[in-house]
FIKOLZA-1660 file (N, C-alpha, C; in steps of 0.1 Angstrom, whole numbers, plus 5000, padded with zeros to 4 digits):
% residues 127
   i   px   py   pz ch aa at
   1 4930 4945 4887  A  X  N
   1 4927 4931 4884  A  X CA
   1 4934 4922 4894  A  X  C
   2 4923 4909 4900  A  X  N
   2 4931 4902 4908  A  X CA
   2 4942 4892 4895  A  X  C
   3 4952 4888 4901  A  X  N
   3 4961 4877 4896  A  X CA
   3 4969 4867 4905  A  X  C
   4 4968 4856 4901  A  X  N
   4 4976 4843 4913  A  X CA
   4 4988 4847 4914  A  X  C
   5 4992 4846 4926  A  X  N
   5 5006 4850 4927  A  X CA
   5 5014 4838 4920  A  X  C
   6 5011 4828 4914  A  X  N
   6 5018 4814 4917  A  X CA
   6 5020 4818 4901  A  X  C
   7 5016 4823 4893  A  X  N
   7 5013 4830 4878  A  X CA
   7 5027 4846 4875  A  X  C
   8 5030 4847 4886  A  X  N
   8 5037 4861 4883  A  X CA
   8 5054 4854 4885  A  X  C
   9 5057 4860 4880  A  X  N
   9 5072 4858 4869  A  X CA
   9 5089 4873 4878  A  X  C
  10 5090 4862 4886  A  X  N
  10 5103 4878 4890  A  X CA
  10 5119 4875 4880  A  X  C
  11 5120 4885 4875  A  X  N
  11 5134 4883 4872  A  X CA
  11 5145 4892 4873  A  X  C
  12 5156 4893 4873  A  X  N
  12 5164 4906 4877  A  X CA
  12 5158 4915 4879  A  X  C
  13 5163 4920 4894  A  X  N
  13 5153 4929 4897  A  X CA
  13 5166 4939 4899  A  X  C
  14 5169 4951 4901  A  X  N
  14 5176 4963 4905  A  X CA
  14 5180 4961 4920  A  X  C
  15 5171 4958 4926  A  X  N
  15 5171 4956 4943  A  X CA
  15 5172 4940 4944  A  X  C
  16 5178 4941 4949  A  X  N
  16 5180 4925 4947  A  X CA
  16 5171 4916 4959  A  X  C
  17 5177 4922 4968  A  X  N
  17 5170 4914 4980  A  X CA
  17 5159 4923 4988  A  X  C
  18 5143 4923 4989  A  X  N
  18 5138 4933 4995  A  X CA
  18 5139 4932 5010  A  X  C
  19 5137 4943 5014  A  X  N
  19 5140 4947 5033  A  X CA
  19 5131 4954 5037  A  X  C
  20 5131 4945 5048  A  X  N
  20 5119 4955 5061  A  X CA
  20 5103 4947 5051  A  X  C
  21 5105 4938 5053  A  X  N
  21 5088 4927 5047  A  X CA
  21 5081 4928 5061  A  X  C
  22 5085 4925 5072  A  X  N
  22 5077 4924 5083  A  X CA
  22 5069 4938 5090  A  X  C
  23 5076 4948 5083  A  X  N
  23 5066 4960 5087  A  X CA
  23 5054 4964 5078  A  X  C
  24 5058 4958 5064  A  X  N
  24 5048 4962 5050  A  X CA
  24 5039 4953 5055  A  X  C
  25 5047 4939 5057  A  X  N
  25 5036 4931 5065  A  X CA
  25 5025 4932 5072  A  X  C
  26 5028 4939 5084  A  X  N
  26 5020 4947 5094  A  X CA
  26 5012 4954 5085  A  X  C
  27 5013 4965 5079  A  X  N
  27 5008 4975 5073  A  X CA
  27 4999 4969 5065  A  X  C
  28 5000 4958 5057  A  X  N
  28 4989 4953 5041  A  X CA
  28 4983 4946 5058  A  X  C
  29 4985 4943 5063  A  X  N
  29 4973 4936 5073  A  X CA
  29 4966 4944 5077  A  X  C
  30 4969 4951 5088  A  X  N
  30 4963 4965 5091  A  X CA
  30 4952 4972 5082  A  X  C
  31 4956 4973 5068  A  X  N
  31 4951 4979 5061  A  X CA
  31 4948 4978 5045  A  X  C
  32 4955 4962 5044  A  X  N
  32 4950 4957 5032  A  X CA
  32 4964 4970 5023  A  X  C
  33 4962 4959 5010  A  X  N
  33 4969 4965 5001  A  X CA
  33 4969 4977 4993  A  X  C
  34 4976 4990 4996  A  X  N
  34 4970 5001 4990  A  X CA
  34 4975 5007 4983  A  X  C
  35 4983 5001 4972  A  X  N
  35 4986 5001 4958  A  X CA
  35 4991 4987 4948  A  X  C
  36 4985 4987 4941  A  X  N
  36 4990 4973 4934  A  X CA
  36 5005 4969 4927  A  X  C
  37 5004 4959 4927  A  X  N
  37 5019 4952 4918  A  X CA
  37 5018 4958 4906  A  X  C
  38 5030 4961 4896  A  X  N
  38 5023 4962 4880  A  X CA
  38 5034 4951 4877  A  X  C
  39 5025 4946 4869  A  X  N
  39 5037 4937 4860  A  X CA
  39 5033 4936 4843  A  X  C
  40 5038 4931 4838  A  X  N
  40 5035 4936 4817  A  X CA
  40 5029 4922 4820  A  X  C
  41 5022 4923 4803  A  X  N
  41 5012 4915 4799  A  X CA
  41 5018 4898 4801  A  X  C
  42 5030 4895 4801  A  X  N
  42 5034 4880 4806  A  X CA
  42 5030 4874 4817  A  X  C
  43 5030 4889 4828  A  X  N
  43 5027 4886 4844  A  X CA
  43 5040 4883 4845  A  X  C
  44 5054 4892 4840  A  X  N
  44 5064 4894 4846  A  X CA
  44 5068 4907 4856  A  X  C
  45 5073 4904 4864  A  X  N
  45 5069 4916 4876  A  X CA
  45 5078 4930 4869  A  X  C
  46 5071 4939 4871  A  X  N
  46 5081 4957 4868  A  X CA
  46 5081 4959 4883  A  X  C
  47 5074 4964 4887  A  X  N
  47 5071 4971 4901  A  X CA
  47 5062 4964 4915  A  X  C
  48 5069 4966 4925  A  X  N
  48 5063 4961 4937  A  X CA
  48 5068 4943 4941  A  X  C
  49 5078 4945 4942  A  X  N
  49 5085 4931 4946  A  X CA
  49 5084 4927 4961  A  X  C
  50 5082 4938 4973  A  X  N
  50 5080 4941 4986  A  X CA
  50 5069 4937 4986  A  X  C
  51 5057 4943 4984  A  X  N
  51 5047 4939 4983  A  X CA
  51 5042 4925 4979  A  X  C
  52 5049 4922 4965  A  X  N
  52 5044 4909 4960  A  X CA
  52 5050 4894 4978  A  X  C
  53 5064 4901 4979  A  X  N
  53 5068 4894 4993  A  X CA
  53 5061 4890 5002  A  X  C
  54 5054 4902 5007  A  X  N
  54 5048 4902 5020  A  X CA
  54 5036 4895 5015  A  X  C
  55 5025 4897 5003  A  X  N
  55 5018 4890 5003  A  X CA
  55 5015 4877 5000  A  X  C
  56 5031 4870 4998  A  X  N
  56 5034 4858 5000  A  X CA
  56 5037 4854 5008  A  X  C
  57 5041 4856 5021  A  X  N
  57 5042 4859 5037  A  X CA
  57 5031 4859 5040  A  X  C
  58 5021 4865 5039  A  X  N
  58 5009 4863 5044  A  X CA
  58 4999 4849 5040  A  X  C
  59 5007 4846 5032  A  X  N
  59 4996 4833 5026  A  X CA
  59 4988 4838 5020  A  X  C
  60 4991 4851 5007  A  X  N
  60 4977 4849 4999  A  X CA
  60 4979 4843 4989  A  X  C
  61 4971 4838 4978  A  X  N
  61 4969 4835 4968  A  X CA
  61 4967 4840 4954  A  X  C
  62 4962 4856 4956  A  X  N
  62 4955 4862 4952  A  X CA
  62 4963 4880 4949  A  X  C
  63 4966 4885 4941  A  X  N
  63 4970 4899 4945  A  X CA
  63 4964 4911 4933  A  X  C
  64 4959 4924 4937  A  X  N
  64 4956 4931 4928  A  X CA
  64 4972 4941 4922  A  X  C
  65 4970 4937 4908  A  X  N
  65 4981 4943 4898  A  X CA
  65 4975 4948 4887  A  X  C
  66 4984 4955 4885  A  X  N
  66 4984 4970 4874  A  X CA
  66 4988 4960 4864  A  X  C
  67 4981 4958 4849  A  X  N
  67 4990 4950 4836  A  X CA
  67 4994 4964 4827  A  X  C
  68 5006 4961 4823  A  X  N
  68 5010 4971 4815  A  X CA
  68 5014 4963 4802  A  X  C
  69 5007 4966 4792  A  X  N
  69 5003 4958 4777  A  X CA
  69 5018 4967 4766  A  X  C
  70 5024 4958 4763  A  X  N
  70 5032 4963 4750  A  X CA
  70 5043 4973 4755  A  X  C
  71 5051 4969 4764  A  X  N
  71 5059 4970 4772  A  X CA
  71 5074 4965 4764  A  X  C
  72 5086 4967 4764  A  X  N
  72 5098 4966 4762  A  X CA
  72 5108 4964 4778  A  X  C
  73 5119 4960 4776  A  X  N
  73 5124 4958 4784  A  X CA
  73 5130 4967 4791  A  X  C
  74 5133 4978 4782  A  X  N
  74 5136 4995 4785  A  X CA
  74 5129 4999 4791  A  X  C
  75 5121 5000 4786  A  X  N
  75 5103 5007 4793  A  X CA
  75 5103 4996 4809  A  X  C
  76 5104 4986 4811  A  X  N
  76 5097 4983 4821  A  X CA
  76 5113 4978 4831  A  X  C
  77 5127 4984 4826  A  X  N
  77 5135 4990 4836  A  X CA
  77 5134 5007 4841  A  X  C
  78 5130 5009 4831  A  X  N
  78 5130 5027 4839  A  X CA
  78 5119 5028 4845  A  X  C
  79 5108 5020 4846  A  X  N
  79 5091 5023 4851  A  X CA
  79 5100 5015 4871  A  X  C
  80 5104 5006 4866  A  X  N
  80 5110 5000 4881  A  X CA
  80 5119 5007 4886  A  X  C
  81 5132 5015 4881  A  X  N
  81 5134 5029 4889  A  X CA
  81 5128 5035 4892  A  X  C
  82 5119 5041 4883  A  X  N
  82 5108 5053 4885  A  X CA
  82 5101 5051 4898  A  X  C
  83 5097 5038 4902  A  X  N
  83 5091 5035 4913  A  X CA
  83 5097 5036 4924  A  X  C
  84 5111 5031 4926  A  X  N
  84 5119 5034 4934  A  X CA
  84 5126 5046 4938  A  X  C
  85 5127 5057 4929  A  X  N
  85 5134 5068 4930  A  X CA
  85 5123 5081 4931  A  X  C
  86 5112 5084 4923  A  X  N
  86 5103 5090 4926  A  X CA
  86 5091 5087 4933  A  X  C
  87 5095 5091 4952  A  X  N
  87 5092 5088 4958  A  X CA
  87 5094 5105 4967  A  X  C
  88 5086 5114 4979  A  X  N
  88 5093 5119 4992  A  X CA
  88 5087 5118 4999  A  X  C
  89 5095 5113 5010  A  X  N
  89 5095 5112 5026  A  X CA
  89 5087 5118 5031  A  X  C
  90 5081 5121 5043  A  X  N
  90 5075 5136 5050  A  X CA
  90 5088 5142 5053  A  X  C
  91 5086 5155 5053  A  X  N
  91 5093 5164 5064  A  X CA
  91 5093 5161 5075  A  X  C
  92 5103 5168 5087  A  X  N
  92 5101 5163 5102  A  X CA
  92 5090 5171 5103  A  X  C
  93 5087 5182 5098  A  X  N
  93 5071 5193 5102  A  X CA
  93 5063 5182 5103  A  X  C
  94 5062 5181 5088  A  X  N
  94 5053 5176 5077  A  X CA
  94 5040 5160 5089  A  X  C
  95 5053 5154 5094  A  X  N
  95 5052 5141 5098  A  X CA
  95 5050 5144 5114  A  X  C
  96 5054 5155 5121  A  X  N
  96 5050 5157 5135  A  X CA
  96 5037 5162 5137  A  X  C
  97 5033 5172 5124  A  X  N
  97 5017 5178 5124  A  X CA
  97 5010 5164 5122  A  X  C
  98 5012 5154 5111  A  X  N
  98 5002 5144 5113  A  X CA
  98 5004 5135 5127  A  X  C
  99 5007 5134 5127  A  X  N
  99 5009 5123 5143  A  X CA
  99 5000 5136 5155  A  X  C
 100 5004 5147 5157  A  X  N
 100 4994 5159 5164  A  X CA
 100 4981 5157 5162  A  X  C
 101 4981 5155 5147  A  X  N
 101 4962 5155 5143  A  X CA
 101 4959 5138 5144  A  X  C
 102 4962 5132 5142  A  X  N
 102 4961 5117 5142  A  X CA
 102 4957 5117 5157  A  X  C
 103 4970 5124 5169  A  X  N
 103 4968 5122 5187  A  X CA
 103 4953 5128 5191  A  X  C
 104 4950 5139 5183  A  X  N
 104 4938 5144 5183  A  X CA
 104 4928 5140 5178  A  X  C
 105 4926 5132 5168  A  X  N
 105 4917 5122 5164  A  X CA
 105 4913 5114 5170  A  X  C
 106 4922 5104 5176  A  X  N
 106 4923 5096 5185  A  X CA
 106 4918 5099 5202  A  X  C
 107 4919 5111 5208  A  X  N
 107 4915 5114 5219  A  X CA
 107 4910 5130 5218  A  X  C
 108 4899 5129 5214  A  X  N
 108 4891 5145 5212  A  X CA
 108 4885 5152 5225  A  X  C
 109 4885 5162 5225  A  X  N
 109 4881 5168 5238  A  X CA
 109 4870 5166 5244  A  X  C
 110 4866 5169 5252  A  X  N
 110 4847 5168 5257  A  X CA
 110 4837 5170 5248  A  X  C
 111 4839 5182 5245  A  X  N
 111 4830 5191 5233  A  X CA
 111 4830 5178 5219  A  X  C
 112 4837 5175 5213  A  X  N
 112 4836 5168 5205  A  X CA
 112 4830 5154 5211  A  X  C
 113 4834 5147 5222  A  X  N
 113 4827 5133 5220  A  X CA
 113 4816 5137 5226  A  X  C
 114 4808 5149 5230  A  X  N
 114 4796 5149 5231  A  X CA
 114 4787 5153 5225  A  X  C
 115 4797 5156 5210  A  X  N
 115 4786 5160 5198  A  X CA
 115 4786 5146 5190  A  X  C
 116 4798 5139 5189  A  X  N
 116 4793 5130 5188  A  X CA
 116 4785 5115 5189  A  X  C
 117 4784 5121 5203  A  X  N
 117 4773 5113 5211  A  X CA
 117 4758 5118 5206  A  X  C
 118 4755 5127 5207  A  X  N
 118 4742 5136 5203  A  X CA
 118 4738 5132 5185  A  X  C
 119 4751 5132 5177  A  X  N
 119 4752 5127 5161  A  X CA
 119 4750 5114 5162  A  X  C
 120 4753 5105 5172  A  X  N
 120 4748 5093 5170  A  X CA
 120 4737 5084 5175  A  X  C
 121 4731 5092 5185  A  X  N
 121 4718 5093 5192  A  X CA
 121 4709 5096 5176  A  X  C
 122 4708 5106 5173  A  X  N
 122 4698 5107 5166  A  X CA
 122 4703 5099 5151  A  X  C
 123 4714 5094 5145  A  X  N
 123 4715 5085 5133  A  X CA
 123 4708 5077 5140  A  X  C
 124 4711 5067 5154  A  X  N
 124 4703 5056 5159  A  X CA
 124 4687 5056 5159  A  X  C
 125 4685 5066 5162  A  X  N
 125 4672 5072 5164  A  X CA
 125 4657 5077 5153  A  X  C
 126 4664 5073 5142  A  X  N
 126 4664 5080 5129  A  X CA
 126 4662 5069 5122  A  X  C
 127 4670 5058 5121  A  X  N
 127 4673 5050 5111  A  X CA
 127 4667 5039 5115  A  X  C
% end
């Protein structure tokens, strides 16, 4: 669900001050928002305070969030740990094989950009 950001409610948060907005920044531009805020049925914020930042930095208006209905104040401190702590990293493998396949994606051999040159001759051709 979209919600006004001018409508959402922060208050003691665990993390007090968020860090590193200008790269999430980058990234929700790049790629738009790709997971929502949750906040309980008041539109007071549980989770995603980074995010709610950056898309205040960006000048939006507008944000998609998660409502979580019939919520306690317990409940909606351990859901805002939970978001912060159950979380893993890549491995160094893990994160050097994507970047390999990503370099390969990015610049494919002969054989490949000439199939698909041939795949998009005939979509064009076709359609």
């Amino acid at each position: 669900m979209q919600i006004s950001l001018d409508d959402i409610r922060v208050k003691h948060r665990v993390r007090e001050e968020p860090e590193d907005i200008d790269q999430l920044m980058d990234s929700i531009k790049r790629y738009g928002l790709l997971n929502p805020i949750t906040v309980n049925s008041d539109y007071v914020l549980i989770a995603g305070r980074r995010r709610l930042e950056a898309a205040r930095r960006l000048g939006w208006h507008m944000i998609s969030a998660r409502v979580i209905e019939n919520t306690d104040t317990i409940t909606e401190l351990e859901m805002e740990i939970e978001e912060n702590t159950q979380r893993s990293d890549f491995s160094e493998t893990e994160l050097l094989s994507a970047y390999k396949r990503l370099q390969r994606l990015k610049n494919p051999n002969i054989f490949v950009r000439i199939w698909r040159a041939i795949v998009a001759f005939f979509r064009a051709f076709f359609n």
